[in-house]
C-alpha positions in Angstrom: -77.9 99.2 76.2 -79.2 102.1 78.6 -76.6 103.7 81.0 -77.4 104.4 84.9 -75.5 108.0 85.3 -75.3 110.3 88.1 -74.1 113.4 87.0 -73.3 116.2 89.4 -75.5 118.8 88.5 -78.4 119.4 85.6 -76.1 121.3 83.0 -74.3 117.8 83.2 -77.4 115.9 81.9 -78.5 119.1 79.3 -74.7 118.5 77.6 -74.5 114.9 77.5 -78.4 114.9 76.6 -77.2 114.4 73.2 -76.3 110.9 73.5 -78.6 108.5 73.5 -78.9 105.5 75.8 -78.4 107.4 78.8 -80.7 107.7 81.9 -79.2 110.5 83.8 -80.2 111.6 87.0 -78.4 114.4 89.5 -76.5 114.3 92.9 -74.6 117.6 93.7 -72.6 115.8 96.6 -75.1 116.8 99.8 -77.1 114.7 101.2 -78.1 110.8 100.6 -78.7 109.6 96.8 -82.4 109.3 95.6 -83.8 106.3 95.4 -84.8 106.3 91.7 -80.5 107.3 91.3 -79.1 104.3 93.4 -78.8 101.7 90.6 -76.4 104.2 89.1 -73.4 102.5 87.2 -71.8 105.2 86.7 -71.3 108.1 88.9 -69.8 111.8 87.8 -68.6 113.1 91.3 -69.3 116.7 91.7 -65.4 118.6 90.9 -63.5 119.8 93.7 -66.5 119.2 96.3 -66.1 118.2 99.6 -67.6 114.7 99.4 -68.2 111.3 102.4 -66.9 109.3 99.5 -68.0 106.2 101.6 -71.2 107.2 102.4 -71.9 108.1 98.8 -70.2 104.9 97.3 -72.4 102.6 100.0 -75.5 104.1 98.2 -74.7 102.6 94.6 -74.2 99.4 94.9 -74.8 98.9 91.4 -71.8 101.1 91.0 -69.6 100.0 87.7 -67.5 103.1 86.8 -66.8 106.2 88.7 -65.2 109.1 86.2 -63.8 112.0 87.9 -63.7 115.7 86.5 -60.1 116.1 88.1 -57.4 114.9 87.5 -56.3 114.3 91.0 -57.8 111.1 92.5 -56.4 110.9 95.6 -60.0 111.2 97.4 -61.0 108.5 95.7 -58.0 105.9 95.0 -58.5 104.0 98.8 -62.2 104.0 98.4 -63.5 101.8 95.5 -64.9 98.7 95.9 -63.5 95.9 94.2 -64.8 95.6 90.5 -65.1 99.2 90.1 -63.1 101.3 87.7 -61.8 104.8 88.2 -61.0 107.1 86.2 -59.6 111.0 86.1 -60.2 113.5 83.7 -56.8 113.8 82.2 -55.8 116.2 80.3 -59.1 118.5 80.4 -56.9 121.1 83.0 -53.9 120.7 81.5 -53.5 124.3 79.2 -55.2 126.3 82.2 -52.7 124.6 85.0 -49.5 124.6 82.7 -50.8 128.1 82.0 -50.8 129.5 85.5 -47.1 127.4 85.9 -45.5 129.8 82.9 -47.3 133.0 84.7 -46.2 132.0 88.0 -42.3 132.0 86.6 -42.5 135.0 84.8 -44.2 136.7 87.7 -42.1 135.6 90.6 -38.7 136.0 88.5 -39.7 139.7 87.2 -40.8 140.4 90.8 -45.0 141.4 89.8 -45.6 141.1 93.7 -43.4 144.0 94.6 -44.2 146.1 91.7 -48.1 145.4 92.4 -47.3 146.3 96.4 -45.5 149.3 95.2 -48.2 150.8 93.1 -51.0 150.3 95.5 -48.5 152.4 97.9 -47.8 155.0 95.0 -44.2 154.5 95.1 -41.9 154.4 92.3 -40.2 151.4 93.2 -37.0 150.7 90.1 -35.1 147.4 91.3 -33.3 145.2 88.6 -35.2 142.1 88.2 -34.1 138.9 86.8 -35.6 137.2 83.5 -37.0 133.5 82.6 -34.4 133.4 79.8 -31.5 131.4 80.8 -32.9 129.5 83.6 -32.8 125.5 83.7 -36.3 124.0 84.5 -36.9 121.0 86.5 -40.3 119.7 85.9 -41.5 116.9 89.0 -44.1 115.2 87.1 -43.8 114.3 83.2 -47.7 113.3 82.8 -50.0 115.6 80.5 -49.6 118.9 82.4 -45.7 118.5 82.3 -45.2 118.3 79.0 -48.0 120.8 78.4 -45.5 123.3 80.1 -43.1 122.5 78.4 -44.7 123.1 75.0 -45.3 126.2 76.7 -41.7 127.4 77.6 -40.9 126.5 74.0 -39.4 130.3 73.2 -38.4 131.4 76.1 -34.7 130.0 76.1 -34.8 127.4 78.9 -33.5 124.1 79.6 -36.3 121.9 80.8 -35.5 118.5 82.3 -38.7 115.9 83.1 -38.5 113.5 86.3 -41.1 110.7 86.5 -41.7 107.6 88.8 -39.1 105.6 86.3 -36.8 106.7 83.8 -37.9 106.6 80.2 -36.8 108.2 77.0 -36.2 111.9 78.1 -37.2 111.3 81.0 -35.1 111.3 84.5 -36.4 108.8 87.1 -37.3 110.4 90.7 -34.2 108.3 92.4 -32.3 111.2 90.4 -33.7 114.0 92.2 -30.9 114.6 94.8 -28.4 115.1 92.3 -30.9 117.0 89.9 -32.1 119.4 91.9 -28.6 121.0 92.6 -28.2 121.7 88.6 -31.9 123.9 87.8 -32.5 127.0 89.0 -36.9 126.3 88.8 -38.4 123.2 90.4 -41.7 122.2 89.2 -44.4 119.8 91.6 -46.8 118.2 89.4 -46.7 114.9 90.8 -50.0 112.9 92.0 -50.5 113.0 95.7 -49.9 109.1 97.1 -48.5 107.7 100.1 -44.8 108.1 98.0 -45.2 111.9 97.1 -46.8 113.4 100.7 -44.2 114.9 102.3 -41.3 114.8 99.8 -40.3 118.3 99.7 -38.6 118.2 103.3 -35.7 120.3 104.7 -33.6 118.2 102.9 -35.2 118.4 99.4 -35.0 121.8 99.7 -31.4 121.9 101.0 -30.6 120.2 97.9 -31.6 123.0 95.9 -29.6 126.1 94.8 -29.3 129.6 96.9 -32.5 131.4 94.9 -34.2 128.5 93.5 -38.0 129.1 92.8 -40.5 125.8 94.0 -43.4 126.2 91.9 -46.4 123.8 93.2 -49.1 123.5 91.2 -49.6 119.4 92.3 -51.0 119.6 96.3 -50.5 121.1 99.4 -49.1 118.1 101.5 -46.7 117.1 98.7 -44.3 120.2 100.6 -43.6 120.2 104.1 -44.8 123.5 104.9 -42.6 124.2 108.1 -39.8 123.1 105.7 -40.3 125.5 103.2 -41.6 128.0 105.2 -38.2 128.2 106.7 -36.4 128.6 103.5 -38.3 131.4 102.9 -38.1 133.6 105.8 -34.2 133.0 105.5 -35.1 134.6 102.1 -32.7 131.7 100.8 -35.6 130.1 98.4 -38.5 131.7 96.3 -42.1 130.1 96.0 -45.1 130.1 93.9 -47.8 128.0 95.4 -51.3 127.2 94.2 -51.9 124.8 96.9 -51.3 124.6 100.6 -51.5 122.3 103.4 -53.5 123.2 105.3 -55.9 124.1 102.3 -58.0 126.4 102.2 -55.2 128.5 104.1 -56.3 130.0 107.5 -55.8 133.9 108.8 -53.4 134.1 110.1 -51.3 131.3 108.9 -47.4 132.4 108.6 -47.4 131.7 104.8 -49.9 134.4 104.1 -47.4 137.2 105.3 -44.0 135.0 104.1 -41.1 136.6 102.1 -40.4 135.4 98.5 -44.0 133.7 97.9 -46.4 134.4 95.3 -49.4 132.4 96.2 -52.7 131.9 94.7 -55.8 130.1 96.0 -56.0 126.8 94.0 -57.4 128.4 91.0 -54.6 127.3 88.2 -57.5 124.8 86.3 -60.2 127.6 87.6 -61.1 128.9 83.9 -64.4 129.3 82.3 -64.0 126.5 79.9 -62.9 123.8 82.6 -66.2 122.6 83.1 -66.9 122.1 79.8 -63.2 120.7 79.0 -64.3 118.1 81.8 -67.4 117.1 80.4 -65.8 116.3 76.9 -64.1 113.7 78.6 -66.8 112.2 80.1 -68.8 112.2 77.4 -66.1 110.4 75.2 -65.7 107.7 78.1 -69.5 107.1 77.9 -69.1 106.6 74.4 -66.7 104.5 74.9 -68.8 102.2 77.1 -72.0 102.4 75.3 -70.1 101.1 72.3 -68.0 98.4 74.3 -65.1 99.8 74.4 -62.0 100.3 76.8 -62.3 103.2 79.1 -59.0 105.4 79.3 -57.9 107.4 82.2 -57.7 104.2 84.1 -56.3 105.0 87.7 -54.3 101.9 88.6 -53.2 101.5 91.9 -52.0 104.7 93.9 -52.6 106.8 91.0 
């Protein structure tokens, strides 16, 4: 059995090189597909490009598989033809992300943005600052990178509650939010972006939560209502950590940049050296997986 791959760029084809019975050829996401590359069956989007995702899939018509290096899919999910499986690379940003999540606490809570400010002014600046210990932790999201934070607050002497789509065994079910998010004092967004989750931290999610709360959003941009939030914060009521925006990438200019009570960062929380190569493990063991005849995982069903 010989494999069809488009991969999206030629360290791609050098790593999975390896396995045999593939015939890999490139597409970095510009431009139409090469001939010789349009009886692809499987195609390896480039990650985080900017892509005409209906152009590109009109090209391969021999298109069986399409395996993403994100885990967000939401490009994707309302373009594949019938017959054709996607899947997301689950779990290969999950230390990085949940990483950045823990970093992002600690930093907002110990107040590193005023201390940084204050340095490059040479000022001695000597508030009290609060600590992580203590806090209860409401995680939006209980897939991989959930629980990978909270294997990482494991020490740190907080209460962490999960919310998901439906309730399961530790596990609160999203109904549960409006009475949840009055009893934690950190909200975590790791939820999928889908026609459900745009737009579901509004004025009155936010109302819901306590005087000092910190929203920390490491899922996507339009997930928050940015004239929401952005209100919350220049009332100085609420605290933020974003590593996504809408609108994304973030203008000059735009009032976030120069809002109170915000640490933000440019979408960089899965931006680590080993990412790529974390990605590409997973693609390789899902072409394994078909070039033995087995199931492929990561299946995105649906919305998400």
């Amino acid at each position: 059995m010989t494999l069809e791959v488009l991969l999206p760029n030629e360290s791609a084809v050098q790593q999975l090189s390896r396995l045999p019975g593939l015939r890999c050829r490139v597409y970095q996401g510009e431009g139409e597909v090469s001939q010789e590359a349009r009886g692809s069956t499987v195609w390896v989007p480039p990650f985080l490009a900017t892509l005409d995702v209906p152009g590109v899939l009109a090209q391969l018509p021999q298109l069986d598989v399409i395996q993403l290096l994100s885990a967000g899919a939401e490009r994707f999910v309302e373009h594949v033809p019938d017959g054709v499986i996607l899947c997301n690379a689950r779990g290969a940003h999950s230390g990085a992300t949940a990483e950045w999540i823990v970093a992002a606490m600690l930093a907002s809570i110990r107040q590193f943005p005023r201390f940084l400010g204050a340095q490059a002014r040479g000022e001695w600046d000597n508030p009290w600052n609060a600590e992580l210990a203590g806090r209860r932790v409401l995680v939006v999201g209980a897939g991989d990178i959930g629980t990978a934070v909270g294997r990482r607050l494991q020490g740190f002497e907080v209460d962490v509650t999960y919310v998901a789509r439906s309730a399961r065994e530790g596990v609160s079910a999203v109904s549960e939010l409006p009475d949840l998010l009055g009893q934690h004092d950190i909200v975590v967004l790791l939820v999928p972006m889908t026609s459900e989750t745009r737009g579901m931290v509004d004025a009155d999610f936010l109302a819901a939560m306590p005087d000092g709360t910190l929203l920390v959003n490491a899922a996507r941009g339009p997930v928050v209502h940015t004239d929401a939030l952005l209100a919350e914060l220049t009332s100085q009521r609420l605290h933020a950590a974003l590593d996504v925006t809408d609108p994304e990438p973030l203008p000059s200019g735009h009032p976030l940049w120069s809002a109170p009570n915000l640490l933000l960062t440019p979408h960089i929380a899965g931006s680590v050296p080993r990412a790529g190569e974390r990605a590409l493990a997973v693609v390789t063991a899902q072409l394994e997986r078909l070039l033995a005849g087995q199931p492929l995982q990561n299946v995105v069903s649906g919305a998400y």
